[in-house]
DRENSEKE-603233 format. One line per field, with one value per residue (C-alpha): x, y, z; residue number from 1. Coordinates in steps of 0.2 Angstrom, whole numbers, plus 2048, in hexadecimal, padded with zeros to 3 digits. Example, Ala and Ser with C-alpha at 12.3 -4.5 7.8 and 13.67 -1.06 7.14 Angstrom:
2
u <- 83E;844
v <- 7EA;7FB
w <- 827;824
num <- 1;2
***
This chain:
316
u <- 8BE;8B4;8A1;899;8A2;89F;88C;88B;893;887;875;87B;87B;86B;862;867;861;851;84D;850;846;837;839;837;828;822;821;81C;80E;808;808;7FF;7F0;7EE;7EA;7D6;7D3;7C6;7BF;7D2;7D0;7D2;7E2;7E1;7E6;7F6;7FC;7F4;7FF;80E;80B;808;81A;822;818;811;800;7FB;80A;800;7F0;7F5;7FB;7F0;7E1;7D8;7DF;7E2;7EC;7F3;7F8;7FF;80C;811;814;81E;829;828;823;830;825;827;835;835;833;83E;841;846;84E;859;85C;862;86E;875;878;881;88D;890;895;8A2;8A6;8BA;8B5;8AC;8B4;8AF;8A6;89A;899;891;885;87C;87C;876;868;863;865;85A;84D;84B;844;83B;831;82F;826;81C;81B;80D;818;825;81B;81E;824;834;835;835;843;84E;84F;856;861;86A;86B;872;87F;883;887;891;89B;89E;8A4;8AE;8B9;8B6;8C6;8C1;8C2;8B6;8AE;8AA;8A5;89B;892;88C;886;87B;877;875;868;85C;85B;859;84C;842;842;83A;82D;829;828;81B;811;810;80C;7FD;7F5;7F1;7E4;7DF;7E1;7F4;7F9;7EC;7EB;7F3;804;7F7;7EC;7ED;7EB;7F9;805;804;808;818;81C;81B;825;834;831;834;845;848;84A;83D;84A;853;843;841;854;853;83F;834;823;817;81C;816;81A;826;830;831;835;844;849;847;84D;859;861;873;876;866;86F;85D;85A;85C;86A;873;870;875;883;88B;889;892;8A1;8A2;89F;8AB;8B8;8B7;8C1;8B9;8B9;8A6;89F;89D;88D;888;893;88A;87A;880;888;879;86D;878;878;865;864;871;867;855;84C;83E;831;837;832;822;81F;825;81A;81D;815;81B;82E;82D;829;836;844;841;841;852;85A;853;85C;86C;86A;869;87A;883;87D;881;892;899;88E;88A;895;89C
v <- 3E6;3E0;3D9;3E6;3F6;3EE;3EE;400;407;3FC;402;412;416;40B;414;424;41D;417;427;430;423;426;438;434;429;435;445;43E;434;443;44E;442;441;451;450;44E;43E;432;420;41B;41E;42E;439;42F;41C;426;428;415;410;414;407;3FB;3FD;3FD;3EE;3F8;3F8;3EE;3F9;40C;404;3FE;40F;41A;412;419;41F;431;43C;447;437;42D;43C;43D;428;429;438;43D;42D;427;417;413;408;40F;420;42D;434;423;41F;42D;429;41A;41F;42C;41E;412;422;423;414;415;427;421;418;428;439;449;450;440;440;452;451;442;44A;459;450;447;457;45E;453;452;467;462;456;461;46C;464;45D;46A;47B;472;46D;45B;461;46B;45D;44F;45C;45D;44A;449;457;450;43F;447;450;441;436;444;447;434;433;443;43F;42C;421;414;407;3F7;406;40E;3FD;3F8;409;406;3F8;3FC;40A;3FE;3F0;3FD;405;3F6;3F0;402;402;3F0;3F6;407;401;3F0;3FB;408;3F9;3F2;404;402;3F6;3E8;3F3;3F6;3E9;3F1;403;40F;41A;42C;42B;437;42A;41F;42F;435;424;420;434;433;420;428;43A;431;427;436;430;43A;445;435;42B;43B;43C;429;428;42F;432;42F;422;411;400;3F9;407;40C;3FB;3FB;409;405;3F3;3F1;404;403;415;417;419;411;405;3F2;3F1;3FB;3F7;3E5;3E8;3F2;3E8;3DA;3E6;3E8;3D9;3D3;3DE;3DB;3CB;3BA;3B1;3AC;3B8;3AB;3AA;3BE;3BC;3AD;3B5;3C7;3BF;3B7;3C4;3D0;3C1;3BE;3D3;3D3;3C7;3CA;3D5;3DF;3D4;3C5;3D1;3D4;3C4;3BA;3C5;3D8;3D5;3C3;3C7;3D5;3CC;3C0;3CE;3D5;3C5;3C2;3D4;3CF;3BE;3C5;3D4;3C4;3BB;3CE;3CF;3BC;3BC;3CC;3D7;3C9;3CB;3B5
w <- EE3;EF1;EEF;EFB;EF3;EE1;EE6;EEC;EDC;ED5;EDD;EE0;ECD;EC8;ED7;ECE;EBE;EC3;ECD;EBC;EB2;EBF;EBA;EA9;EAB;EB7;EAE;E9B;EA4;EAE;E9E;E94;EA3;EA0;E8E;E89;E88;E7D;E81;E82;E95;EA2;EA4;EB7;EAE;EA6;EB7;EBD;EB2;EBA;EC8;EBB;EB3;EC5;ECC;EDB;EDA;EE8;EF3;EEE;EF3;F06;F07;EFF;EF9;EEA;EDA;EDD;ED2;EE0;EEB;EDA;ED6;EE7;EE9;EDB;EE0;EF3;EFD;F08;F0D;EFA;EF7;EE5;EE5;EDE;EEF;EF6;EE6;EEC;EFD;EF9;EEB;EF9;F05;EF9;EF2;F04;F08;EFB;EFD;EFB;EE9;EE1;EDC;EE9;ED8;ED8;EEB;EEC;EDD;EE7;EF8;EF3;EE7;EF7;F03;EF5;EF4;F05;F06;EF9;F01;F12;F03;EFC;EEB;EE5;EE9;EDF;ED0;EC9;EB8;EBE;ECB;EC0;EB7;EC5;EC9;EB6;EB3;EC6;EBE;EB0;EB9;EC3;EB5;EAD;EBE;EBD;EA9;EAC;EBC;EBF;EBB;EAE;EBB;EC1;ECD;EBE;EB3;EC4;EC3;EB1;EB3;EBF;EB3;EA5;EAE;EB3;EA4;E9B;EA5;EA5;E93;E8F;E9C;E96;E83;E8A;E95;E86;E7B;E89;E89;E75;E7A;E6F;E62;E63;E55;E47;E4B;E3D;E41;E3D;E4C;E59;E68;E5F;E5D;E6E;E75;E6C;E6E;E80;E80;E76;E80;E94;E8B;E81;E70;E69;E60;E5B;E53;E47;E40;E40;E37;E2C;E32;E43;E4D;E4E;E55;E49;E4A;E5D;E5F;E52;E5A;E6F;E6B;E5D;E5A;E63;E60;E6D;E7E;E86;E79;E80;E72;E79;E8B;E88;E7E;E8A;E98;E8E;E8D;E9C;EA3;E97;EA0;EB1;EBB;EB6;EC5;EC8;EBC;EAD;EAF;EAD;E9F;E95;E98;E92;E83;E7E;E80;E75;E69;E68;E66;E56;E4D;E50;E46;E4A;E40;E49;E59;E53;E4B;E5E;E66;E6E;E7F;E80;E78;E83;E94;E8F;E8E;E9F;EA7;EA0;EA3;EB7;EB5;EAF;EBE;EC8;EC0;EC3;ED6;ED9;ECF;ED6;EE4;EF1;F00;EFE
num <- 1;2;3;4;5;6;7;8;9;10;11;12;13;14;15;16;17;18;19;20;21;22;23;24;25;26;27;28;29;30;31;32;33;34;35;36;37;38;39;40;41;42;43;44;45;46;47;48;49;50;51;52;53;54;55;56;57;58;59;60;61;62;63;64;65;66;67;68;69;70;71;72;73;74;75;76;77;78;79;80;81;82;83;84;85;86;87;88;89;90;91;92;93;94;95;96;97;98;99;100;101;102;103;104;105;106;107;108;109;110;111;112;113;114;115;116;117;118;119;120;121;122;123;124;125;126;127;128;129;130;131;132;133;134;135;136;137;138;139;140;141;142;143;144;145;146;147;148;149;150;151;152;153;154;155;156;157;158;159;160;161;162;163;164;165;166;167;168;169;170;171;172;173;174;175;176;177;178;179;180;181;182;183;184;185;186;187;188;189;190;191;192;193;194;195;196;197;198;199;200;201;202;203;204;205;206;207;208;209;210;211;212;213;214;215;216;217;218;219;220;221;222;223;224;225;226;227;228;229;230;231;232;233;234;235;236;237;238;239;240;241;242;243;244;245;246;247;248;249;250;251;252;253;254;255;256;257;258;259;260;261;262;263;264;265;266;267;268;269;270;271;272;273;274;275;276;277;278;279;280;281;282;283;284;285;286;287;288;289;290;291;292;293;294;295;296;297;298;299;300;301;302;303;304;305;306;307;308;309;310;311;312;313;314;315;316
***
């Protein structure tokens, strides 16, 4: 397969799941700002906090200034001069599929055209006649739909392994930086503070709600949730689709499968990331460190996105 269709296949579906992912940040961080809140902080550092997981911060305030609620939701969803919003997210994904409109099935072709063709009235709407809750609903359920299409009618082919990689990587990443910034909103108390309060229980519900696990964590536990066990399960569980287990382990596989050639590299680093994640426990987690262990996982799931690229995407 060439370099420059492997790479489109490759973005298209990571643009996909990071749109989706945004969603999903978007719509349980929104909720929880409209809660009351106590000396924890305001329902508008909930949203703040969305810019602190993606790293664009400085970007929202070139364009937009002050922290606003309104102008937040809108950066995050709507704005075409953000790189990272859902609606670009979108765009993007729409150009890649067509740059490989031959590569895909028509099934997977028309669901992302007419999500971008969607998203497109939506913005010439607005995003207040829309409502951010049944937006933040569409952009999963058509993610949903896509990767179904793609499961359903794909040949099981390196378009296909090409397609869940890019998958895999963002997912990977999304979760290490969901679970740290979830972590960092605690405060100094994070290590000590019990599993029964309320601020403790609504964080870790609205982590494992946006990566929808929620249901998971109860058939897998007992009780509230609490570090140790969010941790077990985001990190370790293999049976959790967005755990970094399983995100990792796949990834192996599939790097396992495609040609060799330059792609050795990618592999090693796969194959040691799976290791490390078969035979660390959760104390060892916890004992390393969270924030620290955690910073250190996404740095290597954004090296290894850098192997993949270099071994396989770059046009030689």
């Amino acid at each position: 397969m060439l370099s420059r269709t492997a790479a489109s296949l490759y973005w298209m579906s990571r643009y996909l799941e990071r749109a989706e992912n945004l969603a999903r940040m978007l719509d349980v961080s929104y909720s929880l700002s409209l809660m009351p809140h106590d000396e924890h902080g305001a329902g508008l550092d909930e949203l703040a906090m969305s810019l602190k997981i993606t790293g664009t911060f400085e970007q929202y305030q070139e364009l937009h200034g002050e922290l606003d609620a309104d102008r937040l939701l809108h950066f995050f969803a709507l704005d075409g001069e953000n790189p990272g919003s859902i609606y670009c997210c979108l765009r993007e994904a729409r150009s890649n599929a067509h740059a490989v409109r031959g590569r895909i099935t028509l099934e997977m072709w028309e669901n992302i055209n007419a999500s971008w063709l969607e998203v497109r009235e939506i913005a010439e709407q607005g995003l207040s006649s829309y409502g951010i809750g049944p937006f933040c609903e569409w952009v999963k359920t058509r993610s949903h739909l896509f990767r179904g299409s793609a499961y359903g009618t794909s040949l099981r082919n390196d378009a296909f392994r090409f397609m869940r990689l890019g998958i895999c990587i963002e997912r990977a990443d999304n979760t290490l930086r969901l679970l740290d910034s979830r972590y960092e909103m605690l405060g100094e108390d994070a290590d000590n503070i019990t599993d029964g309060s309320a601020y403790d229980y609504y964080q870790w519900s609205a982590l494992l709600r946006a990566l929808s696990v929620f249901e998971a964590f109860i058939e897998l536990y007992r009780g509230s949730p609490g570090k140790r066990k969010v941790v077990e399960l985001l990190i370790l569980h293999e049976d959790v689709p967005r755990s970094l287990r399983a995100c990792v382990g796949e990834i192996k596989q599939i790097l396992d499968e495609l040609p060799e050639r330059s792609g050795r590299p990618a592999q090693y680093m796969a194959d040691a990331m799976d290791e490390r994640l078969r035979h660390i426990g959760v104390g060892k987690i916890l004992s390393t460190g969270l924030h620290p262990w955690l910073s250190e996982s996404i740095v290597q799931v954004r090296e290894l996105a850098h192997a993949i690229r270099t071994a396989y995407l770059e046009v030689a």
